[in-house]
N, C-alpha and C positions, 0 to 999 in steps of 0.2 A: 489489495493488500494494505497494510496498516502497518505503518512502519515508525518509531523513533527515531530519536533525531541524531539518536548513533547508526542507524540502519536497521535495527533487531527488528525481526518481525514478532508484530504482537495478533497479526490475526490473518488469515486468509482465506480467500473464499474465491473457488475455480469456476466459472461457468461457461455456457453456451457462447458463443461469438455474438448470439444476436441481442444476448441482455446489454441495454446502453450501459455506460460508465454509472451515470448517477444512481440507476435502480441497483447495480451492483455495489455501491457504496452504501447504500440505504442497507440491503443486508449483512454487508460485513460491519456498521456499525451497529446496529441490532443485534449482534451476539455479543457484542464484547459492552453494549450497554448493562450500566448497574455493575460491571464487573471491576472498574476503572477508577478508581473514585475522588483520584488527584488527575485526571484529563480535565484540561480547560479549554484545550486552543485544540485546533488544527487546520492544516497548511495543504492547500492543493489548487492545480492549476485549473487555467478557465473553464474547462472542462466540468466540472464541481459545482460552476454556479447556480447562479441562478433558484429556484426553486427549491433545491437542496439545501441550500442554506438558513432558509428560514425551518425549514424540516428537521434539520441536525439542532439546531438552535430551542426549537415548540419541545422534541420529544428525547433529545439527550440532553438539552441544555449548555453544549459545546459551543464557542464560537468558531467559526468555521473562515480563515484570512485566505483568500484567493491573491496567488503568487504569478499575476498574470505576465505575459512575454513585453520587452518594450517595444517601444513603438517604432515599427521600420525594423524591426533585427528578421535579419534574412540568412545568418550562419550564429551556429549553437555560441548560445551564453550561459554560463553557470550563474543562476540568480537563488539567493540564500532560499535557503528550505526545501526549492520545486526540483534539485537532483537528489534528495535523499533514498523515494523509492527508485528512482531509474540507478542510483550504486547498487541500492540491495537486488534488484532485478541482471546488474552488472555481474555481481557475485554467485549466484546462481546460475546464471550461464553457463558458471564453471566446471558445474556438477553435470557429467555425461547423461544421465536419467532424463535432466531440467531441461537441454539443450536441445530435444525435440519434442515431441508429445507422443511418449511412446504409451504413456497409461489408458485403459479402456476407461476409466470411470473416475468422475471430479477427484471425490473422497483420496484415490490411489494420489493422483498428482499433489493435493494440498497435501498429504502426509510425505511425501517426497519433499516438498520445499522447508516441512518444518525439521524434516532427517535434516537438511541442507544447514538449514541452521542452525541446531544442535551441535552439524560436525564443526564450522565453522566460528561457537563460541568456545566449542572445547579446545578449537587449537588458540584460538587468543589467549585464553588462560594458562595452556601449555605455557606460553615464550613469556 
């Protein structure tokens, strides 16, 4: 998931349990490359590193700032940037559908999470 630094989601992409993290980020920035065209930065944890970074860097031209854990922390710390996706993932939990994996097919689930978010800026604009 591709999130801003308000929480909005700008892109998502469901897969298999067995695609790793980074191959999985390689294609959600691959749809949403060429599309973006004030993206400079983005913020993600250890997980991200490494080899993706020169990758996100060669073929989107994005810098890619790893928001790693400190050192010795052994109970949860909120460190600037790295809970942005885990609220938006917080806020979808909300959503009865989001809450287990009741969809047979990726497609079903990503267009659930983007319903989720739709309903979710329409109520902000409400109040």
């Amino acid at each position: 998931m591709l999130v801003d630094t308000l929480g909005l989601v700008w892109a998502v992409l469901v897969t298999a349990a067995s695609v790793s993290d980074p191959a999985g980020a390689k294609r959600v920035l691959a749809c949403v490359q060429g599309k973006m065209p004030r993206l400079r930065q983005l913020w993600a944890d250890s997980t991200y590193g490494g080899k993706l970074v020169g990758w996100v860097k060669q073929s989107c031209g994005w810098l890619v700032s790893i928001v790693a854990k400190l050192k010795g922390q052994t109970t949860f710390v909120v460190l600037p940037k790295r809970w942005l996706v885990e609220r938006t993932f917080g806020w979808l939990v909300g959503y009865r559908r989001l809450a287990r994996d009741y969809e047979c097919l990726p497609a079903s689930s990503e267009a659930m999470i983007y319903i989720a978010m739709i309903h979710l800026m329409v109520r902000r604009l409400r109040c």
